[in-house]
C-alpha positions as CSV (number, residue, x, y, z in Angstrom):
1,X,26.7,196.8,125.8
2,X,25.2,198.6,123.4
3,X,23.6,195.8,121.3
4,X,22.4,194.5,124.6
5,X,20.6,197.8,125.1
6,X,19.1,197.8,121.3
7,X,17.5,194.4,122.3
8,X,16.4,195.4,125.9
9,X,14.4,198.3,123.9
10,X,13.1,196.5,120.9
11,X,11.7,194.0,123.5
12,X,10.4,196.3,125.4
13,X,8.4,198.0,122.4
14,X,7.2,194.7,121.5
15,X,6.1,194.3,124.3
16,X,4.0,197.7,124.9
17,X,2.4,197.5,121.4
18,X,1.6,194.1,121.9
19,X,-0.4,195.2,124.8
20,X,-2.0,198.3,123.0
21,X,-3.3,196.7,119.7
22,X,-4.4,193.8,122.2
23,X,-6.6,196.3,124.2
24,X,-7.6,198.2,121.1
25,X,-8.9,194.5,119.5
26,X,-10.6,193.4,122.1
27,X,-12.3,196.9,122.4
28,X,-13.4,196.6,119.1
29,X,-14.6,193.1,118.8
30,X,-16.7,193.8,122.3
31,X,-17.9,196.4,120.4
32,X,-19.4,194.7,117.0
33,X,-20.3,191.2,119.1
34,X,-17.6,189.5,117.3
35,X,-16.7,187.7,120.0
36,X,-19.8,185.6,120.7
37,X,-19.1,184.1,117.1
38,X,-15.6,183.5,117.2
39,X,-15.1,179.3,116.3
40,X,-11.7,179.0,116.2
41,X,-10.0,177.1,119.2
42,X,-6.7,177.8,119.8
43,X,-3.5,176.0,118.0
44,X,-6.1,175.7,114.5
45,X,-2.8,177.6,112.4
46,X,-5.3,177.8,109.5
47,X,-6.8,180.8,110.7
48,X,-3.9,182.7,111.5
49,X,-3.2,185.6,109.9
50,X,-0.8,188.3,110.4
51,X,-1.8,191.3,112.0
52,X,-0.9,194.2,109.7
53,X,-0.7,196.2,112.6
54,X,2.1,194.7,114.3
55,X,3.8,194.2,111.3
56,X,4.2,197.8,110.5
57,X,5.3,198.6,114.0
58,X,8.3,196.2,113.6
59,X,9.2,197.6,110.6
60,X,9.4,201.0,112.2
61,X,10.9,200.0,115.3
62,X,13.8,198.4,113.4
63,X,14.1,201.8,111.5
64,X,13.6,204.1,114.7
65,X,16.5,202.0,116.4
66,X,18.5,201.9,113.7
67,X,18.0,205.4,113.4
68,X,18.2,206.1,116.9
69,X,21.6,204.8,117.5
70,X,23.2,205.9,114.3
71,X,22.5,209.6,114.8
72,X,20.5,209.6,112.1
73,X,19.0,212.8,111.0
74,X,15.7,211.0,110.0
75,X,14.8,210.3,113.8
76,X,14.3,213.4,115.9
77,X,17.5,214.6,118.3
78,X,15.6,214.1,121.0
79,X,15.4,210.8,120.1
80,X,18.8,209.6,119.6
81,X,21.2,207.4,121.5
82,X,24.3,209.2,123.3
83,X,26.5,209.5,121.2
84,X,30.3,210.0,121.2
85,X,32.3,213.5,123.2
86,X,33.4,215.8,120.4
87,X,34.7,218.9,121.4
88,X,37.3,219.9,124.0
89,X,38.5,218.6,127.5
90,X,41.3,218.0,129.7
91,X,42.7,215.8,132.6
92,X,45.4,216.2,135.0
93,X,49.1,213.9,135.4
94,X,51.0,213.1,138.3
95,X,54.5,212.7,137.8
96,X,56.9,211.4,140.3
97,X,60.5,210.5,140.5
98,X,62.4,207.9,142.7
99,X,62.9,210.4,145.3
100,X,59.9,211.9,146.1
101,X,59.5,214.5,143.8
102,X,56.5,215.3,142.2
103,X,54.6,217.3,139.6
104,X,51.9,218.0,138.0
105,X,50.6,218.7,134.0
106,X,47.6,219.0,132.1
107,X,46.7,217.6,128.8
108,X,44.5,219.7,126.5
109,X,42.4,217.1,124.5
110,X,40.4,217.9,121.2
111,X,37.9,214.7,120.3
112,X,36.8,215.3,116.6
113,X,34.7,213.4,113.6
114,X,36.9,210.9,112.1
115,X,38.2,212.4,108.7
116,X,37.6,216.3,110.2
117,X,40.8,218.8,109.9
118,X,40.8,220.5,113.2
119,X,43.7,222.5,115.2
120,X,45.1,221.9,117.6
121,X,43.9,222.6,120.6
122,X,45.7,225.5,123.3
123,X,47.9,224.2,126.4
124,X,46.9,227.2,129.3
125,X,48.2,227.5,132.2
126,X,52.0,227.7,133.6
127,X,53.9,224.5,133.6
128,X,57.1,225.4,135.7
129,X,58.4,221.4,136.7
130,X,59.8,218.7,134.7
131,X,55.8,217.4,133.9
132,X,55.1,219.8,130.6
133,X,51.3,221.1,129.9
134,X,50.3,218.6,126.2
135,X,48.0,218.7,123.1
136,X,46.7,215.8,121.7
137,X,43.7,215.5,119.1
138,X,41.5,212.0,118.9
139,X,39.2,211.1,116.5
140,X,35.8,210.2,118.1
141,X,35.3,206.5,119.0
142,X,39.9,206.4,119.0
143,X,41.9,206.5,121.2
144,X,45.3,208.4,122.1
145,X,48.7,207.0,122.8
146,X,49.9,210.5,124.9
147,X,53.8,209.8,125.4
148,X,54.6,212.5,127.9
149,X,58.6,211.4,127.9
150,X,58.8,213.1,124.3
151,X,57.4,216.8,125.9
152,X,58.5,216.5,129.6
153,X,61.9,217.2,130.6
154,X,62.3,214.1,132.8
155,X,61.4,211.0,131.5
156,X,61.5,207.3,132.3
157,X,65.5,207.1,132.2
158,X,65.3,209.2,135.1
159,X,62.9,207.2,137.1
160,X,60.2,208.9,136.7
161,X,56.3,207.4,136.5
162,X,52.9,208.6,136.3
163,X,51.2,208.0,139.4
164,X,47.9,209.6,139.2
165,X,45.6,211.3,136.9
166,X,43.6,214.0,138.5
167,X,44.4,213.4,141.8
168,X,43.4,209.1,141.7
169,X,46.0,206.6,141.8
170,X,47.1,204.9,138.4
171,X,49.0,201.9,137.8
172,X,50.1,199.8,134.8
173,X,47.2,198.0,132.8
174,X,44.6,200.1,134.9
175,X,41.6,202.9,133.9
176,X,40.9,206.2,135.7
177,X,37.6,207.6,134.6
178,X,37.7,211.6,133.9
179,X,35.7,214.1,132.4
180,X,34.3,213.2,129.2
181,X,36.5,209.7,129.0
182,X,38.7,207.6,130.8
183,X,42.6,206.9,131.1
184,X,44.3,204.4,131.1
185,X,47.9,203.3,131.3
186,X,49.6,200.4,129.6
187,X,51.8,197.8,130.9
188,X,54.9,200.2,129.6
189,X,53.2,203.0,131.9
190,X,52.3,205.0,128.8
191,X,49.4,207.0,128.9
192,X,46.0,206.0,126.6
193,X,43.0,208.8,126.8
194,X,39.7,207.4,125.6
195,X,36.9,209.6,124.8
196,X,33.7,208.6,126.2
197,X,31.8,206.6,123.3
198,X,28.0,206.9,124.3
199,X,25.7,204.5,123.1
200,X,26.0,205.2,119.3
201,X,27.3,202.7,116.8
202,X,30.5,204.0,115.2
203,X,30.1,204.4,111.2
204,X,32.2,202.3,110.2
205,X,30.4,199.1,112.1
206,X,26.7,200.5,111.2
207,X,26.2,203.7,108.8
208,X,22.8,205.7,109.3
209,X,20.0,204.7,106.9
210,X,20.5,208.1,105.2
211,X,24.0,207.1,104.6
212,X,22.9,203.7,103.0
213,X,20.4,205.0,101.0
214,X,23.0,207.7,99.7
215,X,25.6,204.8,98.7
216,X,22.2,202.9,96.8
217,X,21.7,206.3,95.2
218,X,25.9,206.4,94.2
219,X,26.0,202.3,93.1
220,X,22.4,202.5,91.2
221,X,24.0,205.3,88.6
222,X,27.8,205.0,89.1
223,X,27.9,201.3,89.6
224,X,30.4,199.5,91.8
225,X,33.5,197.1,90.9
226,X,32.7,197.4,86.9
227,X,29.9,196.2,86.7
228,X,25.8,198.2,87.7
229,X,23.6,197.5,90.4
230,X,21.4,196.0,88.3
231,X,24.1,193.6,86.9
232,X,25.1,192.9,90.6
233,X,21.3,191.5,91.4
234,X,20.7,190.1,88.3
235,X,23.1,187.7,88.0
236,X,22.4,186.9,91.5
237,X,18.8,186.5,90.9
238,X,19.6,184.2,87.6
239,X,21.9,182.1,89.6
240,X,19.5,181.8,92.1
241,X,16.1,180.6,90.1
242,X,18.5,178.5,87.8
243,X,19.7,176.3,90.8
244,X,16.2,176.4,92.7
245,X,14.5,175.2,88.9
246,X,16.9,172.4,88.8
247,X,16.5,171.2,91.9
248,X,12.9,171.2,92.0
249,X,13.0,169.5,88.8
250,X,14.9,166.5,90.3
251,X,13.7,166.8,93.7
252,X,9.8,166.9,93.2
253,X,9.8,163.7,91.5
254,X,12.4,162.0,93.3
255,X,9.9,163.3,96.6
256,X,6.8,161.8,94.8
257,X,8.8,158.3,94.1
258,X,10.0,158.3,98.0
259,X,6.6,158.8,98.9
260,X,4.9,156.2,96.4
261,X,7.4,153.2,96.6
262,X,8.8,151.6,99.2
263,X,11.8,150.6,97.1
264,X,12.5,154.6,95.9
265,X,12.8,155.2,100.1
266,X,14.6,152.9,101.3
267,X,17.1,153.2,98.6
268,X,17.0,157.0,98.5
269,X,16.2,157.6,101.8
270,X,19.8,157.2,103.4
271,X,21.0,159.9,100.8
272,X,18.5,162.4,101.7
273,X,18.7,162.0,105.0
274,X,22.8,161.8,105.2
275,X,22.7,165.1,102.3
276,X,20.2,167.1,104.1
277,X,22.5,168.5,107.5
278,X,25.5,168.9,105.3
279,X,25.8,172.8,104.6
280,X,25.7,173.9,100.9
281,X,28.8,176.0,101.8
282,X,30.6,172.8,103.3
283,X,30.5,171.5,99.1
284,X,32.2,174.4,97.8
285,X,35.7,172.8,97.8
286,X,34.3,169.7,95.8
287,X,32.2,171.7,93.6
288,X,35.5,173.9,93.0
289,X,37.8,170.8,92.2
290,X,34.1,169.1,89.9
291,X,33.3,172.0,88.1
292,X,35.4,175.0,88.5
293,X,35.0,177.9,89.3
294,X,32.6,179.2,86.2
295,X,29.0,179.8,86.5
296,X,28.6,175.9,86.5
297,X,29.8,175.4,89.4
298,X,28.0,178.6,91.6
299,X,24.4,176.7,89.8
300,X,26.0,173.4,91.0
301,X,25.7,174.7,94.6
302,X,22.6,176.4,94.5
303,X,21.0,172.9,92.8
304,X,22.4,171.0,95.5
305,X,21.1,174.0,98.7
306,X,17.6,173.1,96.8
307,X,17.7,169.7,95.7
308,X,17.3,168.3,99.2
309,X,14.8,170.3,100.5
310,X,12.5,169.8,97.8
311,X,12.7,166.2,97.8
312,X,11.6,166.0,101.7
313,X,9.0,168.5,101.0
314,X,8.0,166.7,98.2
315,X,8.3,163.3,100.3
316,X,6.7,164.9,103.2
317,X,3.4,166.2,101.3
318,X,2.6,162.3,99.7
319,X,3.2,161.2,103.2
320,X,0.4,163.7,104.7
321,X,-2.2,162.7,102.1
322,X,-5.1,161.9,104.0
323,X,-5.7,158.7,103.5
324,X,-9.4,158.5,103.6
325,X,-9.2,160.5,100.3
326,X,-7.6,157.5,99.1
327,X,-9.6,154.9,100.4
328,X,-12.9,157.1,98.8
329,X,-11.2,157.2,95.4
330,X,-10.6,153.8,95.5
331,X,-14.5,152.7,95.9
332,X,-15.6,155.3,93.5
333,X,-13.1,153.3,90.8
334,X,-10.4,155.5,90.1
335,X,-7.2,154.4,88.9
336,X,-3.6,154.7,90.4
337,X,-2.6,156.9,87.8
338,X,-6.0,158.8,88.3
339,X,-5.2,158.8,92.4
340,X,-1.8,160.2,91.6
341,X,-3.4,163.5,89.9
342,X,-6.6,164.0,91.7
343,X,-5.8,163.4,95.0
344,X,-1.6,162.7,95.8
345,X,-0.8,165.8,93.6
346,X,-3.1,168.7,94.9
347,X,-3.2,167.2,98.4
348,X,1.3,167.3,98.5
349,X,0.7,171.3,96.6
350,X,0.6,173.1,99.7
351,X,3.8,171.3,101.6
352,X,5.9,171.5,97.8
353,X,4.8,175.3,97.9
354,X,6.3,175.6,101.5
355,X,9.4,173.3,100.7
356,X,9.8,176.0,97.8
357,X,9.7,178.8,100.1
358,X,12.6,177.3,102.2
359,X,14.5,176.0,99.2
360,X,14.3,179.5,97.5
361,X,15.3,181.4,101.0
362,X,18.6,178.8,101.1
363,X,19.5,179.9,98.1
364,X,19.7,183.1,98.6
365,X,21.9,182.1,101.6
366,X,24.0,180.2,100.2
367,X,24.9,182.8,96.7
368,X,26.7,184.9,98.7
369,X,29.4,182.4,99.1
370,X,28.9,180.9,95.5
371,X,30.0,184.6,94.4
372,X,32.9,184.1,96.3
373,X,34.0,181.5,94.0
374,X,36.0,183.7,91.7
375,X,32.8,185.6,90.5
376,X,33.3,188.9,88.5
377,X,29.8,190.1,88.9
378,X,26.7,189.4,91.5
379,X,25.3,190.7,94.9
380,X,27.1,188.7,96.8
381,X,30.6,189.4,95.3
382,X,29.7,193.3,96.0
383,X,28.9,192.3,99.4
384,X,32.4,190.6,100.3
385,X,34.7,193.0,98.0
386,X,32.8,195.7,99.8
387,X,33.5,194.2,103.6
388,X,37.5,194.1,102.3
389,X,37.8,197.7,102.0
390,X,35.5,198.2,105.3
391,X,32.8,200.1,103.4
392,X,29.6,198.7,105.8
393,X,26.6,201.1,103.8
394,X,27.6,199.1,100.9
395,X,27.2,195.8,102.4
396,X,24.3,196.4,104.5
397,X,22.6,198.1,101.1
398,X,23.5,194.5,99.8
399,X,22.1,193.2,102.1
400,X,18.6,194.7,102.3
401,X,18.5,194.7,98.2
402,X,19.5,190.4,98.6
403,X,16.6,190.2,101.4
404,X,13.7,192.9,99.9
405,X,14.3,190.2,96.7
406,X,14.1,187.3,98.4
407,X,11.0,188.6,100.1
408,X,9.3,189.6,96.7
409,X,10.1,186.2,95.7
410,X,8.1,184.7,99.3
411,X,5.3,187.1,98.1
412,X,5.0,185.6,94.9
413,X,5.0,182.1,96.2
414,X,2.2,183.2,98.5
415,X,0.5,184.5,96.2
416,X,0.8,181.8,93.7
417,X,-0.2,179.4,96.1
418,X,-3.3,180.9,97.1
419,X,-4.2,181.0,93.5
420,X,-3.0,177.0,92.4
421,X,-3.8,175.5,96.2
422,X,-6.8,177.5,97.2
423,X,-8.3,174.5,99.4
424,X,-4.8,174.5,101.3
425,X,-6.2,174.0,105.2
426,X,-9.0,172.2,104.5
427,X,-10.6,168.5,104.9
């Protein structure tokens, strides 16, 4: 329910600021006559560019709901998600015996944070009958087994069974909602009080962001498993361009070859094609029994989550060369080997850079479960030991550290590409 309500509202702010900033452009494009000289017809991808705009707003959505249903203390009270009853309540039993007696008793419930020392809380009231006033205390987000047979002075050996809780009828396997919770009564007719949860993400499933960045803080000077943070990513990141260099090494020329010779693709082509759907993590077990379980093995993987991709990209961009560009080259004299640089090569750049993009983001995938190989050291090892022992800041800070690196990396490419491919788009 609740991650249905975080995607009903991050929806719903898309869709408001898509409206906004669309109102606010057009404003100011009718105002500087922008308009009249726009060219560009619609589908031409070329000429779209991100709007900067939007992109910060989806950043800070994703942090406002984070925030906002994590209690955080970044995000304004006002702001936040319900979040879980802590404090003190109480609801009302029903106890009845085979003949028609009845009678009634109050539990006294204190909901508190998980991990708090609290008291207990006081039983009022007079409790005269065989149904005895209770105590329990329940960590918020529990629940509390409440075994009245242990405090009341008739129990189920003498026919006796809750029947209602605060006046409503109760029966085996069913829920009575009361203040601040519900009840509910298992197959055995034992009681189980539920404090209400609210709309809050427990801890333990998603810590604030003041939390995370507090465990980045701990790991970046106290380390984690032996080892630093900066160990953690670096290996990682060395694993990760060592497999993507080797299999763009094999798989740009064996692309180019594909793309040249009819031979290279039809003998090659089955094995690309029949290697590309296979998951890297589906090769583990062959990698394990080829290689071991060494760093040989975790590069083995990440060559072969690269090797494939590179190759159609590769295969993909000789394929697209226009061939007009050919057929000019050809009457002004140029040789095949003069063909293959001025015209294959730059003309394939800009789908080799994108292949490379794709390759490098799989790789980073696919690490994680390399590092599960046995690995002493690496982002993804912290990640899974981490998930073991339930500590979820640690592998969300994983997490965000494995995809703020990754991203760099997109940058880079990006950036490298407008630099070596800067006629990408055009004729």
């Amino acid at each position: 329910m609740t991650g249905l309500l975080i995607v009903l509202v991050y929806v719903a702010i898309f869709i408001i600021s898509a409206l906004i900033l669309g109102v606010l452009a057009g404003k100011a494009l009718r105002a500087t006559g922008f308009n009249s000289l726009k060219t560009v017809t619609f589908g031409d991808e070329s000429a779209v560019t991100p709007n900067r705009a939007a992109s910060v707003v989806s950043v800070v959505t994703l942090f406002f709901l984070w925030g906002a249903f994590t209690g955080s203390s970044l995000i304004p009270s006002f702001l936040h998600a319900p979040g879980p009853f802590i404090g003190d309540t109480s609801f009302t039993y029903t106890a009845s015996d085979g003949a028609g007696n009845s009678d009634d008793a109050t539990v006294f419930a204190r909901v508190h944070i998980v991990g708090e020392t609290v008291d207990d809380p006081v039983a009022e009231g007079a409790d005269d009958g065989f149904a005895k006033n209770d105590v329990i205390k329940v960590g918020a987000w529990r629940s509390q087994l409440i075994r009245v047979d242990r405090n009341d002075e008739l129990g189920r050996d003498e026919n006796v069974a809750i029947t209602a809780i605060n006046g409503q009828p109760i029966a085996p396997g069913a829920r009575v909602r009361v203040d601040d919770g519900e009840v509910g009564m298992t197959p055995k007719g034992t009681l189980n009080f539920i404090p209400a949860k609210g709309l809050q993400m427990e801890p333990i499933w998603l810590p604030s962001p003041e939390a995370v960045f507090a465990r980045f803080l701990d790991v970046a000077t106290q380390g984690y498993q032996n080892a630093t943070l900066w160990e953690h990513l670096g290996y990682s990141l060395f694993r990760v361009v060592v497999g993507f260099l080797f299999g763009a090494l094999i798989g740009i020329p064996l692309g180019y070859a594909m793309g040249l010779s009819g031979w290279f693709r039809g003998w090659f082509d089955p094995i690309v094609e029949f290697m590309r759907p296979v998951p890297p993590l589906a090769l583990i077990p062959l990698v394990i029994i080829w290689a071991g379980i060494g760093e040989t093995g975790k590069i083995i993987l990440l060559f072969l989550a690269a090797l494939w991709i590179m190759t159609i990209a590769a295969r993909a961009g000789v394929s697209g060369v226009n061939i007009t560009k050919v057929h000019a080259a050809y009457s002004l004299g140029a040789s095949k080997a003069q063909i293959l640089r001025h015209v294959i090569i730059p003309n394939s750049l800009p789908e080799i850079f994108t292949g490379a993009r794709v390759a490098m983001g799989v790789c980073w995938g696919t690490v994680v479960a390399a590092e599960l190989v046995a690995a002493e050291v690496g982002a993804g090892m912290m990640i899974m030991v981490a998930s073991r022992f339930q500590l979820t800041d640690i592998v969300i800070m994983g997490i965000i550290l494995i995809g703020v690196i990754g991203f760099s990396i997109d940058i880079l490419f990006r950036v490298a590409e407008k630099f070596l491919v800067p006629w990408k788009g055009r004729s």
